[in-house]
BALOBA-1460 file (C-alpha; in Angstrom, 3 decimals):
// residues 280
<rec num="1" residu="x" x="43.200" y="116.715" z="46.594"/>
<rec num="2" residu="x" x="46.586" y="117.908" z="46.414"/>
<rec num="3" residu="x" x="48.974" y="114.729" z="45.851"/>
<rec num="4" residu="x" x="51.932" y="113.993" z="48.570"/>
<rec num="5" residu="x" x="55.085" y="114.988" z="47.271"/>
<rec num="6" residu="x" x="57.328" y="112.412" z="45.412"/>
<rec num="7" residu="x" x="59.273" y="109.739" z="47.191"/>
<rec num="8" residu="x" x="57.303" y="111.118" z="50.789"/>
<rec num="9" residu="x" x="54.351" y="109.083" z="51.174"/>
<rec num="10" residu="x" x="51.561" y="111.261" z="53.757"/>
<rec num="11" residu="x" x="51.483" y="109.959" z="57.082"/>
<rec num="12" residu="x" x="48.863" y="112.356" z="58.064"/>
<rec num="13" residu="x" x="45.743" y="114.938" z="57.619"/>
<rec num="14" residu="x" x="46.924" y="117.970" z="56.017"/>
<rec num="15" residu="x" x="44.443" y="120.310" z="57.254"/>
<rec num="16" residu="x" x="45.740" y="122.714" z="54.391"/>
<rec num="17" residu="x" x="44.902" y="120.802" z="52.046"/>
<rec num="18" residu="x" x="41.160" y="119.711" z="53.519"/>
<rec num="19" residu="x" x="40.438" y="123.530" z="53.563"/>
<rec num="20" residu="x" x="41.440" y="124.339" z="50.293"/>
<rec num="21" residu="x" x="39.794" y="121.274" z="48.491"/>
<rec num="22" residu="x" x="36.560" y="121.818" z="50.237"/>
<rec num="23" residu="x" x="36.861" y="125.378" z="49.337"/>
<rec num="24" residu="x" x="37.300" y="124.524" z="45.489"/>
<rec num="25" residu="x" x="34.935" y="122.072" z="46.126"/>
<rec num="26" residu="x" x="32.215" y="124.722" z="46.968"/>
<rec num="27" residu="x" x="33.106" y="126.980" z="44.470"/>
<rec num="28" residu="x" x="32.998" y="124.449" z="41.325"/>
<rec num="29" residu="x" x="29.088" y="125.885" z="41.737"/>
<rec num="30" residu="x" x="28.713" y="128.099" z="45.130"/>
<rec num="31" residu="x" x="24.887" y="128.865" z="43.890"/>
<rec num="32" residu="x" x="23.580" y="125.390" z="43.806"/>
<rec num="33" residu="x" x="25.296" y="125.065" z="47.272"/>
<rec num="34" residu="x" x="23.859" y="128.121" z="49.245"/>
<rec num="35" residu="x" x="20.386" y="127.426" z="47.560"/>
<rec num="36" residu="x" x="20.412" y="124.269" z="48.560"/>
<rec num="37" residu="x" x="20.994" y="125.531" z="52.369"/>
<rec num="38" residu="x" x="18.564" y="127.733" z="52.152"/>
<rec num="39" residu="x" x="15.630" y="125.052" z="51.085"/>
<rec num="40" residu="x" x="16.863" y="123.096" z="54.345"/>
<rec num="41" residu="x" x="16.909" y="125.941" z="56.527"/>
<rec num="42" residu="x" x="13.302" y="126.756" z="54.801"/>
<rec num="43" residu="x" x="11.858" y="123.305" z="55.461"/>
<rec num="44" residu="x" x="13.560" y="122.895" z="58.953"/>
<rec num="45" residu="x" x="11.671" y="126.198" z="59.623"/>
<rec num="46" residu="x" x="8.470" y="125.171" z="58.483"/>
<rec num="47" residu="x" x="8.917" y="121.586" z="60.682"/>
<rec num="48" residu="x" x="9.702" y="123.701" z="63.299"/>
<rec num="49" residu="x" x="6.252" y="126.088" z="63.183"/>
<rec num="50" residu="x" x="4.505" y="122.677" z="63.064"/>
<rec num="51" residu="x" x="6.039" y="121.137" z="66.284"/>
<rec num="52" residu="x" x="5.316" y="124.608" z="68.036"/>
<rec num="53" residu="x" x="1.526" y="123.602" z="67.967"/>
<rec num="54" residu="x" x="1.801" y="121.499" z="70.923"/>
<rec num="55" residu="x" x="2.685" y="124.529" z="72.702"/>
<rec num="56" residu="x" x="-0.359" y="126.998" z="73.729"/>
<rec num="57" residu="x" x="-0.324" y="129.958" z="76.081"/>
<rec num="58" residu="x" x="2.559" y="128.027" z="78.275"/>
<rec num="59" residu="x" x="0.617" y="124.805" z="78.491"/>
<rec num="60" residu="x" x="0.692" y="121.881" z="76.139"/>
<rec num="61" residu="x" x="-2.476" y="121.253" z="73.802"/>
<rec num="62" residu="x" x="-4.768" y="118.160" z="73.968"/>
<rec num="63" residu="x" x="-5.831" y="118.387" z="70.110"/>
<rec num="64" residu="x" x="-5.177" y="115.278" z="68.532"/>
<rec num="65" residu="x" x="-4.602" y="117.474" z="65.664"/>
<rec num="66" residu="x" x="-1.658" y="119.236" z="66.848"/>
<rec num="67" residu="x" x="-0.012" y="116.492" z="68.376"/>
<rec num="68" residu="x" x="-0.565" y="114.887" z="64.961"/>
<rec num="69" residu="x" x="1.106" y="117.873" z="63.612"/>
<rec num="70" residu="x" x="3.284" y="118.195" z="65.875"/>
<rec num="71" residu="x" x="4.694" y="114.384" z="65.033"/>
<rec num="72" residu="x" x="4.893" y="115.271" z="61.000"/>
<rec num="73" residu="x" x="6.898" y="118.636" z="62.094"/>
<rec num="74" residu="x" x="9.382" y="115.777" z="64.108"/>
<rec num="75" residu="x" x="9.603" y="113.189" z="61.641"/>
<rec num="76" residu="x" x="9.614" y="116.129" z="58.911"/>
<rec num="77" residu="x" x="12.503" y="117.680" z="60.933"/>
<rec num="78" residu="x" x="14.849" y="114.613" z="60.950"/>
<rec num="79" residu="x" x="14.043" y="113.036" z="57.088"/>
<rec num="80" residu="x" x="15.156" y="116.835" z="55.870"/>
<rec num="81" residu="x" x="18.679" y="117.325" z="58.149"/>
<rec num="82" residu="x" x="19.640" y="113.758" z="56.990"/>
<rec num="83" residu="x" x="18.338" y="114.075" z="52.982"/>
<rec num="84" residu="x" x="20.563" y="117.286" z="53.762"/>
<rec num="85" residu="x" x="23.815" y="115.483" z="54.581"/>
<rec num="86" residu="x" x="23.155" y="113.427" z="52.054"/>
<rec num="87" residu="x" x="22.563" y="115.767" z="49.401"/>
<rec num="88" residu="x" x="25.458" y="118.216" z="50.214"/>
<rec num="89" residu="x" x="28.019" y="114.741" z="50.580"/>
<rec num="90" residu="x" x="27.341" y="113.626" z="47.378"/>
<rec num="91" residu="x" x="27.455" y="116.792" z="45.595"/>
<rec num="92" residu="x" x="31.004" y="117.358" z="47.418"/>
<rec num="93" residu="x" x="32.359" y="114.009" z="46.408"/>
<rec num="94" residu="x" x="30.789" y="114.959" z="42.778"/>
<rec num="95" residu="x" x="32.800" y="118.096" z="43.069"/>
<rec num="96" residu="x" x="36.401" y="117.061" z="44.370"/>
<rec num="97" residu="x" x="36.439" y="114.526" z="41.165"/>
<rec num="98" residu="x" x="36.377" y="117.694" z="39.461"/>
<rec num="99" residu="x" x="33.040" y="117.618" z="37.938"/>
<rec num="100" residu="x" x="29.860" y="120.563" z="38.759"/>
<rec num="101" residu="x" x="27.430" y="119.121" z="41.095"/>
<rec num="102" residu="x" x="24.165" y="120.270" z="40.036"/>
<rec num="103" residu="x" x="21.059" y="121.456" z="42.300"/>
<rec num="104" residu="x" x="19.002" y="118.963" z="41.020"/>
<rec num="105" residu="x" x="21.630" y="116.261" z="42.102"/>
<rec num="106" residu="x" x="21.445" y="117.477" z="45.732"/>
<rec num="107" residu="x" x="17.954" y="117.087" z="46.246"/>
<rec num="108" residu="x" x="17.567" y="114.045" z="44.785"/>
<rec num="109" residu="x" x="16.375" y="111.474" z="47.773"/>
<rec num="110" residu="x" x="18.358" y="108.816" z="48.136"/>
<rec num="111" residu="x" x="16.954" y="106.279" z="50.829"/>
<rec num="112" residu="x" x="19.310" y="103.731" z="51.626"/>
<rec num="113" residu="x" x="22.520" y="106.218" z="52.583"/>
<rec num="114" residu="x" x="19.671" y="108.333" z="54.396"/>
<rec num="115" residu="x" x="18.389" y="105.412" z="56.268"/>
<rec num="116" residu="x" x="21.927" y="103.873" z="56.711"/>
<rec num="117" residu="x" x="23.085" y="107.408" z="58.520"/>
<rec num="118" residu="x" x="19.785" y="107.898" z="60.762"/>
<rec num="119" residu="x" x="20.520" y="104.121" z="61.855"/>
<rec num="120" residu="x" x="24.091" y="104.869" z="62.943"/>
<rec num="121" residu="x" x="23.085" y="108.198" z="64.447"/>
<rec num="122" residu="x" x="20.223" y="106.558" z="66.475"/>
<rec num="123" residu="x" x="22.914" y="104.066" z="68.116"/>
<rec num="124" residu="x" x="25.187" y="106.782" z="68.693"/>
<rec num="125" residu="x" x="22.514" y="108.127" z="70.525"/>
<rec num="126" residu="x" x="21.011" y="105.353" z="72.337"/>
<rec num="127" residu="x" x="24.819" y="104.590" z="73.570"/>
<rec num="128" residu="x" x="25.294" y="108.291" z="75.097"/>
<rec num="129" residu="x" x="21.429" y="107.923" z="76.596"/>
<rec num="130" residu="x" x="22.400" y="104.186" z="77.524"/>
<rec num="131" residu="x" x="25.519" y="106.000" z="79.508"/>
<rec num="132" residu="x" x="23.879" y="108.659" z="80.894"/>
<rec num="133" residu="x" x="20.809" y="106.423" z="82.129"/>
<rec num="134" residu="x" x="24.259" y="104.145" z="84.056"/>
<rec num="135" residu="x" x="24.766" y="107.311" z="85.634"/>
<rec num="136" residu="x" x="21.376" y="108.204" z="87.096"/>
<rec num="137" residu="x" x="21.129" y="104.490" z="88.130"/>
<rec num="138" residu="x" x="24.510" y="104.412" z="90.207"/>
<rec num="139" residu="x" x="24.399" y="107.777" z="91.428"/>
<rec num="140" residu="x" x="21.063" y="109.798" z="90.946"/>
<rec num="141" residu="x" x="18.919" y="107.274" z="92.475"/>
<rec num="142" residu="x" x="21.284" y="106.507" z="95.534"/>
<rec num="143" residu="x" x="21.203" y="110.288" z="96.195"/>
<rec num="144" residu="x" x="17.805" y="110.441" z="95.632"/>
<rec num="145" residu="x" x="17.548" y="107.874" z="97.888"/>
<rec num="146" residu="x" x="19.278" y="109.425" z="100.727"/>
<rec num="147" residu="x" x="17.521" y="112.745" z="100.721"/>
<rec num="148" residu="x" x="14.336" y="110.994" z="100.782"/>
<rec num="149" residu="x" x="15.269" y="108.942" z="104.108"/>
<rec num="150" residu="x" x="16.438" y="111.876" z="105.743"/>
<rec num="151" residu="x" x="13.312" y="114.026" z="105.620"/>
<rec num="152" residu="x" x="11.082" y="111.263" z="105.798"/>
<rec num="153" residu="x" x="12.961" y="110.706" z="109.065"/>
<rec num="154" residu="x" x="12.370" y="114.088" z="110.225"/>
<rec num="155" residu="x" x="15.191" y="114.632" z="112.166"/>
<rec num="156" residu="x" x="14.664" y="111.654" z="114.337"/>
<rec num="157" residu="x" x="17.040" y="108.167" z="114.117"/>
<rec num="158" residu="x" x="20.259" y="107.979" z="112.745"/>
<rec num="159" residu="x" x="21.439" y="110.599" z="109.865"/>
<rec num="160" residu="x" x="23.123" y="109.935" z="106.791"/>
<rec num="161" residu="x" x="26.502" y="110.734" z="107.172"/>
<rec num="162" residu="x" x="27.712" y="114.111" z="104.939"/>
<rec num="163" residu="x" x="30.441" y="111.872" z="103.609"/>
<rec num="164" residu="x" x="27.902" y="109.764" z="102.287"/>
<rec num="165" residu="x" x="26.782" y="112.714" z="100.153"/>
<rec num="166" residu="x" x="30.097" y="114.405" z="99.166"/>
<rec num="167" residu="x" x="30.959" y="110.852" z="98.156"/>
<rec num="168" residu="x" x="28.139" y="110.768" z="95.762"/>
<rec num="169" residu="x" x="28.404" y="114.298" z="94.286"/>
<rec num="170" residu="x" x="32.537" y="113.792" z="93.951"/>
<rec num="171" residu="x" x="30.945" y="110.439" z="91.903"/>
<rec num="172" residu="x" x="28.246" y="112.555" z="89.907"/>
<rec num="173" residu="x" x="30.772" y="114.998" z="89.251"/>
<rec num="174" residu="x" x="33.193" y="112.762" z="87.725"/>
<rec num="175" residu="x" x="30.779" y="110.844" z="86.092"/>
<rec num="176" residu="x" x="29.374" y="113.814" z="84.084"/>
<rec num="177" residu="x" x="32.800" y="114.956" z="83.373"/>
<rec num="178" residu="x" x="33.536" y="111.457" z="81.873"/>
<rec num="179" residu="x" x="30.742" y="111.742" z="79.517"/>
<rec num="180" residu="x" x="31.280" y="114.904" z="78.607"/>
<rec num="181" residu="x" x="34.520" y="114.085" z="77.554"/>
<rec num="182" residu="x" x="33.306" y="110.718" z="76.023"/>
<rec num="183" residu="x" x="30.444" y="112.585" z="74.143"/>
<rec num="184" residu="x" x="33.636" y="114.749" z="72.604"/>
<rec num="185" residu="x" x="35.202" y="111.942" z="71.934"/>
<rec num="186" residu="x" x="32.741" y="110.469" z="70.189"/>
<rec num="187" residu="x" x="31.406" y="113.369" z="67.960"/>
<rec num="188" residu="x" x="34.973" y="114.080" z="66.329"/>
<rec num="189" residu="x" x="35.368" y="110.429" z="65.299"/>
<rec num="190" residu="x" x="32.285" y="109.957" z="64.010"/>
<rec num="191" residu="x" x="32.674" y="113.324" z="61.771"/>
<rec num="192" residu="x" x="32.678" y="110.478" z="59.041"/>
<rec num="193" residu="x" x="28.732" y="108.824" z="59.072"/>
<rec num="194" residu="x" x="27.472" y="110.782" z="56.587"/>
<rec num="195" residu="x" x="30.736" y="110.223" z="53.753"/>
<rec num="196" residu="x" x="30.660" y="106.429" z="55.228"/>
<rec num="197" residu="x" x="26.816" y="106.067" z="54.757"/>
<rec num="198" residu="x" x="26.835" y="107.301" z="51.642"/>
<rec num="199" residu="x" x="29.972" y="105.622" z="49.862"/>
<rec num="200" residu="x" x="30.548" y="102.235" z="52.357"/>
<rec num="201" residu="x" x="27.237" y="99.997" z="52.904"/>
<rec num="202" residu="x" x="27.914" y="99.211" z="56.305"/>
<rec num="203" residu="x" x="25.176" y="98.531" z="59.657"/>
<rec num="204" residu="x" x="25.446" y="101.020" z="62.327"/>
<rec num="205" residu="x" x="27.884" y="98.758" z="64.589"/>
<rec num="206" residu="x" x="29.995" y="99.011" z="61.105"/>
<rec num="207" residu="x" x="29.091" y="102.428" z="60.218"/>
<rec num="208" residu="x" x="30.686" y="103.250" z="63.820"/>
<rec num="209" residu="x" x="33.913" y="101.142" z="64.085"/>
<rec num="210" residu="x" x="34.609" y="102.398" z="60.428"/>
<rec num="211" residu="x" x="34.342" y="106.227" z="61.281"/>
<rec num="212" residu="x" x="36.676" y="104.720" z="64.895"/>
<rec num="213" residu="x" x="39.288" y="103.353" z="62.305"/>
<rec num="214" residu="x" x="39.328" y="106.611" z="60.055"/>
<rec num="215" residu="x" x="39.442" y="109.268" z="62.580"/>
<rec num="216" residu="x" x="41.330" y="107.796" z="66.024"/>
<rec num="217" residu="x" x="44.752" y="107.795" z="64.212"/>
<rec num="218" residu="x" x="44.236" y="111.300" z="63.642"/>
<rec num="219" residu="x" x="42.182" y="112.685" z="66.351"/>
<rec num="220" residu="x" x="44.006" y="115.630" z="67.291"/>
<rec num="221" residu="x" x="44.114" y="116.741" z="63.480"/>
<rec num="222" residu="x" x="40.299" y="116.353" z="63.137"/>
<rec num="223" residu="x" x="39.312" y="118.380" z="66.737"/>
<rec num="224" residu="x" x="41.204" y="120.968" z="65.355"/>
<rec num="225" residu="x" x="39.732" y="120.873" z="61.461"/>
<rec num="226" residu="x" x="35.946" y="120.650" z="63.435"/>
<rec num="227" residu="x" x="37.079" y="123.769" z="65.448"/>
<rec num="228" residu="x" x="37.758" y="125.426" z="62.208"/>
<rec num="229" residu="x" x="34.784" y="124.364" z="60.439"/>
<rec num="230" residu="x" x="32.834" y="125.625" z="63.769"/>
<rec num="231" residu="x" x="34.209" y="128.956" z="63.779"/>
<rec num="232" residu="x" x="33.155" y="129.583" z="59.983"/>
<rec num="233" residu="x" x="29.682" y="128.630" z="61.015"/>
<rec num="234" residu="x" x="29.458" y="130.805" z="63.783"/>
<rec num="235" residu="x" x="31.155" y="133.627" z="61.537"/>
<rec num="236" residu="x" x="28.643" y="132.755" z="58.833"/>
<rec num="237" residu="x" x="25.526" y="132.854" z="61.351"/>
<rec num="238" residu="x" x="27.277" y="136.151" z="62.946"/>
<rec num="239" residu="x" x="26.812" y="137.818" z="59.335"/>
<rec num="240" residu="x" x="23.352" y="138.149" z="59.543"/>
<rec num="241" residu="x" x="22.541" y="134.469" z="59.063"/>
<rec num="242" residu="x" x="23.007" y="135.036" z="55.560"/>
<rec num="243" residu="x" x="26.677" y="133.722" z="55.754"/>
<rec num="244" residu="x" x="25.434" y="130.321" z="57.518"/>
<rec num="245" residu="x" x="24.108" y="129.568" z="53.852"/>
<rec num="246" residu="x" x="27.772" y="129.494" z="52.368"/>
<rec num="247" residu="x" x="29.257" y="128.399" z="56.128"/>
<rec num="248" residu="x" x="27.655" y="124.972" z="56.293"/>
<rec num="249" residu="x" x="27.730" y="123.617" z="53.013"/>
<rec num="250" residu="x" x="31.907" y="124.577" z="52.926"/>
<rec num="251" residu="x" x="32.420" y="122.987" z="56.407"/>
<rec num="252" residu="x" x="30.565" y="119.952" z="55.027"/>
<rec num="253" residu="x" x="33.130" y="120.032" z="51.938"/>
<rec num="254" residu="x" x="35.581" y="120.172" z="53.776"/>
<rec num="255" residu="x" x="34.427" y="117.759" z="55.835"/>
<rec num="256" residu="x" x="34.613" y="115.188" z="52.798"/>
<rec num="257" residu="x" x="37.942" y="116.375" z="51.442"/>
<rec num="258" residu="x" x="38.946" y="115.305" z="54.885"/>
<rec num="259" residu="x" x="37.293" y="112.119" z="54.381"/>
<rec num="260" residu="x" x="38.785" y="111.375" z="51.015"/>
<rec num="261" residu="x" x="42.457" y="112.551" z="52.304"/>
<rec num="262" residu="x" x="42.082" y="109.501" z="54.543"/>
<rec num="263" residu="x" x="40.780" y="106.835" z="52.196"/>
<rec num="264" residu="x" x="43.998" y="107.786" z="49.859"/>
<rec num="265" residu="x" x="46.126" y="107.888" z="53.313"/>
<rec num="266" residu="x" x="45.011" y="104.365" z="54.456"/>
<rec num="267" residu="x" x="45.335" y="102.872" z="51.017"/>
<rec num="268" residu="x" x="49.084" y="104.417" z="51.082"/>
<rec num="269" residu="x" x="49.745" y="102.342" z="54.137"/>
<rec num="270" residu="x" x="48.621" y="99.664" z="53.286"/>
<rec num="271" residu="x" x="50.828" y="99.146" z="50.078"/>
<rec num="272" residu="x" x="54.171" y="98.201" z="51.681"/>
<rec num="273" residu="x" x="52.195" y="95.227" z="53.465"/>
<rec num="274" residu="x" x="51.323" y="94.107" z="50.754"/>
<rec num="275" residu="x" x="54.462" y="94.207" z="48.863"/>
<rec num="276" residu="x" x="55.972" y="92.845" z="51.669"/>
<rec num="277" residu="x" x="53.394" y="89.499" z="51.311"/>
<rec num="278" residu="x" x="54.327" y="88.981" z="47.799"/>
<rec num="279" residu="x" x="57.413" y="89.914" z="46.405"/>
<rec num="280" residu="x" x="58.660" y="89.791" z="43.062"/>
């Protein structure tokens, strides 16, 4: 990582500087990388055909055996994208210490940062269901609700007023918006789990509040470095898919030259406190 400039201690992300150390980090061995990607995309493929069982000519099969398959293809599915992670984080960290990450470092399985980054991805989850499940509760339902009444009433006693439903859909709307928003928020400050599971043995609560602490003080810095790191995926998927192979492992450099710009960042900062404590 390029090193702040004398007597200027780094305040914030240099986005420069995350692209071009993922970049070198890549290219300290670019073949191990895209062959790597292409194993994952191979196996995600193959989980993929397997889950497809359950579907036959637009109905869903009763064989226990497919829906045996079907649950390996699943399970398959998830243990590959997170050995993934895992495989392409640690080769990057390998890699931005200056050393060449090998292939057979990357697929190496490593199941306690695997397990640790499923955990905190499951309760990132189960908080956006848990949110989304409030909404259908306080405003689904009653809606619900309402249109039910009014046909069973056919016509005849009182009528819900329209206000009652333009209050409810201005709610829903709002609601949705919120999450939206929230579900934004949340995926650019947890950009982290996978560095964080992998070098920091935290819980998921932990795992969480940790990737909070890194990325809120530079939120803005990050939406924009995911934006980038989204646009060379598309561009890499655009290229006849063949570019995604090079595309995702770089973003996920980059990604952890990000990650280790912030660990040197927040130990900067904290240095004057300290001083301060105990002088002399």
């Amino acid at each position: 990582m390029t090193a702040p400039s004398p007597g200027r201690a780094a305040t914030r992300l240099n986005i420069g500087d995350a692209l071009h150390d993922g970049w070198q980090a890549f290219c300290r061995n670019p073949g191990s990388f895209v062959l790597f990607a292409m194993l994952l995309w191979g196996l995600q493929t193959g989980f993929q055909l397997l889950q497809s069982r359950l579907g036959v000519n637009g109905g869903v099969s009763t064989s226990p055996l497919d829906w045996l398959l079907a649950l390996v293809g699943l399970v398959g599915a998830f243990a590959s994208y997170y050995w993934g992670r895992i495989g392409i984080v640690r080769a990057a960290l390998k890699s931005l210490d200056g050393h060449r990450p090998r292939f057979i470092e990357m697929v190496r399985w490593d199941g306690e940062p695997i397990g640790r980054l499923f955990r905190a991805s499951l309760l990132l989850g189960a908080l956006l269901v848990a949110a989304a499940l409030a909404i259908v509760a306080a405003v689904v339902v009653p809606l619900v609700f309402l249109v039910a009444t009014d046909q069973a009433r056919g016509g005849s006693g009182i009528a819900v007023p329209d206000l009652a439903y333009i209050a409810l859909l201005i709610l829903l709307v709002l609601l949705v918006g919120l999450l939206l928003v929230a579900a934004i928020y949340l995926n650019i400050n947890q950009q982290f789990q996978s560095q964080i599971s992998l070098t920091e043995q935290l819980g998921p609560w932990a795992t969480l509040r940790r990737g909070r602490a890194l990325a809120d003080p530079q939120w803005p810095l990050l939406l924009l470095l995911v934006i980038i790191e989204g646009l060379l995926c598309i561009l890499g998927a655009l290229a006849c898919f063949v570019g995604f192979f090079v595309a995702w492992p770089v973003a996920l450099c980059i990604t952890t030259a990000a990650y280790r710009q912030l660990l040197v960042l927040e130990t900067t900062q904290r240095r004057p406190s300290v001083r301060a404590s105990f002088p002399g």
